[in-house]
C-alpha positions, 0 to 999 in steps of 0.5 A, a space after each residue: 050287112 048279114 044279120 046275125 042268126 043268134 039274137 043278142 039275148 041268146 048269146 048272153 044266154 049261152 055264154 052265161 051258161 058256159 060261164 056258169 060251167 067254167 068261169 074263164 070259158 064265158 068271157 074268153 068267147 066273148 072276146 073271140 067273138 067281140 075280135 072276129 066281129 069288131 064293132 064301133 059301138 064296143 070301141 067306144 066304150 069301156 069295154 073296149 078291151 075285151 075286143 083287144 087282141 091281148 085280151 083275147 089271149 090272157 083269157 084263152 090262157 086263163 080258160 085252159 088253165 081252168 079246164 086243168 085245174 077243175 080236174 085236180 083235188 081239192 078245186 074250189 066249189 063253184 057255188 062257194 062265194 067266191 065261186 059264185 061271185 067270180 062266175 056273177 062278175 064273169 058272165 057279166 062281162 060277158 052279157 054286158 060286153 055283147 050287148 054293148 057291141 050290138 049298140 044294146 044296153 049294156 047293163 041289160 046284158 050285164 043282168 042276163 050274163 050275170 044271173 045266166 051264169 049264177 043259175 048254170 053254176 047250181 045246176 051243173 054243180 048239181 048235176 055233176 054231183 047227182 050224175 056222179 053218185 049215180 054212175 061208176 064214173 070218177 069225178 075228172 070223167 064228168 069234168 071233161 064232159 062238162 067241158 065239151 058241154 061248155 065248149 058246144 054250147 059257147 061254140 052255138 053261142 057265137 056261131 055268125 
């Protein structure tokens, strides 16, 4: 069996960082990666449904909508409380999910995926906001950017 170039830990991370940026997008690669590389340990657990198929869908769906919906006025701010308890929860299943499938501790990975995404939230709000009081660039602009941020970091995250 090949090992995985990225360790767990880093995968965790990144996908708490996409999750941080736009909270679909964390667990929609998650379980792309959880469903392109099935894992016993995963099956086992209860978290198996992020390595079924429907799953994969229904977040992929939710992940597209997001990228629509940040770009409207009057979207929600991501560092609200709700905003930031959704990514908190998200990036959660994120980390906890990885980890399980590695036959870690998932709770480990919950921890990781969870503050991971809380502390890219404020960061990427930040620097959206300062980027876009200092540049001639509408607000929707940075969001794409972000977007294609998120998807290059979420993309490394689950590179095999």
């Amino acid at each position: 069996m090949k090992k995985a170039l990225l360790p767990t830990f880093f995968r965790a991370i990144g996908l708490g960082i996409v999750t941080g940026m736009r909270s679909a997008m964390g667990p929609a690669f998650t379980s792309y990666f959880v469903n392109q590389q099935p894992s016993g340990k995963l099956r086992r657990s209860p978290l198996r449904f992020m390595q079924h198929p429907a799953t994969l869908h229904y977040l992929q769906t939710m992940a597209a909508g997001e990228l629509v919906i940040d770009k409207a006025p009057g979207a929600g701010n991501r560092i609200a409380a709700p905003g930031i308890a959704g990514r908190a929860l998200a990036g959660a299943l994120s980390g906890a999910t990885l980890y399980q499938a590695q036959n870690g501790k998932a709770w480990k990975g919950a921890l990781i995926g969870g503050l991971t995404a809380i502390a890219a939230a404020y960061a990427f709000f930040y620097l959206r906001r300062e980027t876009g009081r200092r540049l001639p660039i509408k607000d929707a602009a940075l969001g794409g950017v972000e977007d294609a941020i998120a998807v290059g970091i979420a993309a490394v995250s689950i590179r095999k």
